[in-house]
N, C-alpha and C positions, 0 to 999 in steps of 0.2 A: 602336766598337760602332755597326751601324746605327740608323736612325731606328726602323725596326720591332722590333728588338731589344730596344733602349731603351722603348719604348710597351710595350712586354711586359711586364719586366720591373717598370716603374710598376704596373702592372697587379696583376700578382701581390704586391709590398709592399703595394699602399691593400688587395688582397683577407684577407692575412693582418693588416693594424690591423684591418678590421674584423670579425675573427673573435675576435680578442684581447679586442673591446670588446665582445663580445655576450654577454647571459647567456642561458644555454639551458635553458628550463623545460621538464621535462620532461613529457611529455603522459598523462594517468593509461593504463591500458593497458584498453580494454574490446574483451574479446571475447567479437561476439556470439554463438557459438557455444559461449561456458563454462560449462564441465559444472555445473550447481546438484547442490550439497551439501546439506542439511539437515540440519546437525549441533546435538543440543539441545544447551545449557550448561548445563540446569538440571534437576529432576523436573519442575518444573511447563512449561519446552516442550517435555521428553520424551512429558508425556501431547498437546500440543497436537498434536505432531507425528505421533502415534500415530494422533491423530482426525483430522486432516488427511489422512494418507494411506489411512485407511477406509474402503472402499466403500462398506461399507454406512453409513457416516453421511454421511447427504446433505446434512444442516443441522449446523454448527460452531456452538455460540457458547465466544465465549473472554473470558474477563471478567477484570478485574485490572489492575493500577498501570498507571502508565508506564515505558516503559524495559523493559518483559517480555517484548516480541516478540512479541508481538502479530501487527500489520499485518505486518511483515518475513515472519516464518514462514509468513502466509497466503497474501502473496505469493507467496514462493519455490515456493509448493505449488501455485498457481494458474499459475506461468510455465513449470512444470514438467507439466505438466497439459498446458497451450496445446500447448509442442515436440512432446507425445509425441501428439500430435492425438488425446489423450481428450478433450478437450474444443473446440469451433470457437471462439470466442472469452468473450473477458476481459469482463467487465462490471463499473466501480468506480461506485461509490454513497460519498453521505456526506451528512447532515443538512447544509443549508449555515444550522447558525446560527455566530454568531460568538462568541468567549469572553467574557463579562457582560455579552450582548445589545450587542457592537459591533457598530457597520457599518459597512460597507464603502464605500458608498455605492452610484452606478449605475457597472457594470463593462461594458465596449467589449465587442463581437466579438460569437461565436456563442455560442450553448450549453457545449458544451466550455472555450470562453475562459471565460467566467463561472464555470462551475465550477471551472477550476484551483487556484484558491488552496486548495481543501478538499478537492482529491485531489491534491496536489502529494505528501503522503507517500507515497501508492501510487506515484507514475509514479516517487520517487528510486528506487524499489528496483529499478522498471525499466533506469532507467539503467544500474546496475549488467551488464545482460547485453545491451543493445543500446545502440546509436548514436541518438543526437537522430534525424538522420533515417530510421530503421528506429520508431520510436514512433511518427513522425508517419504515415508509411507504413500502419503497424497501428491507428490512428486514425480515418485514409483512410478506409479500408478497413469500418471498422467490428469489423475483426478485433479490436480494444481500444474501450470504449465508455464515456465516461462519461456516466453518465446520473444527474440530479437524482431526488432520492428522489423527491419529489411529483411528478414527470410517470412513474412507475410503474404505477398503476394501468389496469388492463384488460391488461397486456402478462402472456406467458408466455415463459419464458427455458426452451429445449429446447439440448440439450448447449452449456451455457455455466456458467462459474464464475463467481460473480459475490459479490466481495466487500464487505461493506456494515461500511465504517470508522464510529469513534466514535457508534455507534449508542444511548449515553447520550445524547443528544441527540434523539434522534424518540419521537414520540409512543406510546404505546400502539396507536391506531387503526395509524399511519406501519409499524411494527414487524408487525402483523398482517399490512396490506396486503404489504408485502416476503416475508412467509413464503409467501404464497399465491400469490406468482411463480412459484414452481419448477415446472419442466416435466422432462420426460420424461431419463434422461442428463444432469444440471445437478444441481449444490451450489452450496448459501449457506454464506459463512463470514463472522458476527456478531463484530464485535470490539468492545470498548468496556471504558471505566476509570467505573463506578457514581461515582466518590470526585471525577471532572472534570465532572460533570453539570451544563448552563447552563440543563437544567431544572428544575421542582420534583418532590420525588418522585413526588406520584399523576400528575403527566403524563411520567413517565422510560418510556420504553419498553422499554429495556432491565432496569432494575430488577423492572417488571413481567413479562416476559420468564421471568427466573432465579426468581421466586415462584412463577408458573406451572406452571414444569419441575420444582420443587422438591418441588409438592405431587405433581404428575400428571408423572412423566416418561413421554416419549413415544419409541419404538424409534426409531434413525434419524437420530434427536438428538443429537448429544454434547453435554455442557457441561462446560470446561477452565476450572475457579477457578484464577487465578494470583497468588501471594502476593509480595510486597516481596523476598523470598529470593530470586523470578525474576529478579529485577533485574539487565540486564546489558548498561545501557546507558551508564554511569558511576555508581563506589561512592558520589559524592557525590548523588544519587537518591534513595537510601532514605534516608537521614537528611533532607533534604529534605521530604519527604512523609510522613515521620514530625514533624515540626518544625509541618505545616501541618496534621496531622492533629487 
């Protein structure tokens, strides 16, 4: 056998050990292009989802446990929304307090950075239908925005969805200010659990919110109570939060 035969054929034996010796994870599969479903589990994201895809409700609030589907479903409606160009862009919101007045401390970067730890729930369900770098892209862009509740004020949001997470946590005044965003072609969708509030009831903004709508509902409005039966994010959940209740 020649010398070059021989180098070859080493070749090919080290390239098969180390194929033998490699484990192979496989890569989750996300395509950005996959079709969103909207399939309720329950009555109570049956109606959320009914109010979601409403025209004419331009303001969502969706109230209830965790585990409900909430944020997910609002998403999904908001991503759905973006593709089909009813809407130019995403705007996510969320009280940045922390859970029994933690903190964080001082957090690096820009805007955006700072706020991620308290829209990271919003941006996983993004991930589901785009690529890390197709968010940051949409980020760029301004096409996806996240913006701090308190630097809200004086802005108007014209064809933009703009999802405003765990909003037991802002204020009555905070909760106002946000509703009087909405501009022209644009929805607010309200989500929050009244039962996880790191506020006290007369400054809960959301609590005050559903009294509000309770007494004086207003056209345009929806409001989606979702009860511990929606639960359907593991069965171990509701006992859970039954157990804390």
């Amino acid at each position: 056998m020649s010398r070059a035969r021989g180098a070859k054929a080493q070749r090919r034996r080290e390239q098969y050990q180390a194929q033998e010796n490699t484990i192979d994870f496989p890569q989750p599969a996300r395509n950005p292009q996959r079709k969103i479903e909207i399939i309720p589990k329950s009555r109570g994201q049956e109606r959320l989802v009914m109010s979601l895809l409403d025209d004419h409700a331009s303001i969502v609030v969706a109230v209830g446990p965790a585990g409900t589907g909430k944020t997910y479903l609002a998403m999904q409606a908001a991503i759905r929304a973006l593709r089909a160009n009813r809407v130019e862009r995403l705007v996510l919101t969320r009280p940045a307090v922390g859970v029994e007045n933690e903190r964080h401390g001082f957090l690096p970067g820009d805007l955006t950075s700072k706020m991620e730890p308290w829209t990271r729930p919003l941006l996983d369900v993004m991930r589901e239908y785009y690529h890390s770098r197709e968010i940051v892209r949409l980020l760029d862009d301004q096409t996806v925005e996240i913006a701090p509740l308190a630097f809200m004020r004086g802005r108007t949001f014209r064809k933009a969805w703009i999802i405003a997470d765990e909003m037991q946590n802002a204020t009555p005044a905070q909760m106002k200010m946000l509703l009087s965003r909405i501009g022209l072609s644009s929805r607010i969708v309200i989500t929050g659990d009244i039962e996880q509030a790191d506020r006290a009831a007369k400054e809960n903004g959301l609590l005050d919110l559903s009294a509000r709508l309770a007494r004086s509902p207003i056209q345009g409005i929806s409001v989606v109570e979702m009860q511990q039966r929606d639960i359907q994010r593991h069965p171990l959940i509701a006992p859970i939060l039954q157990m804390y209740q």
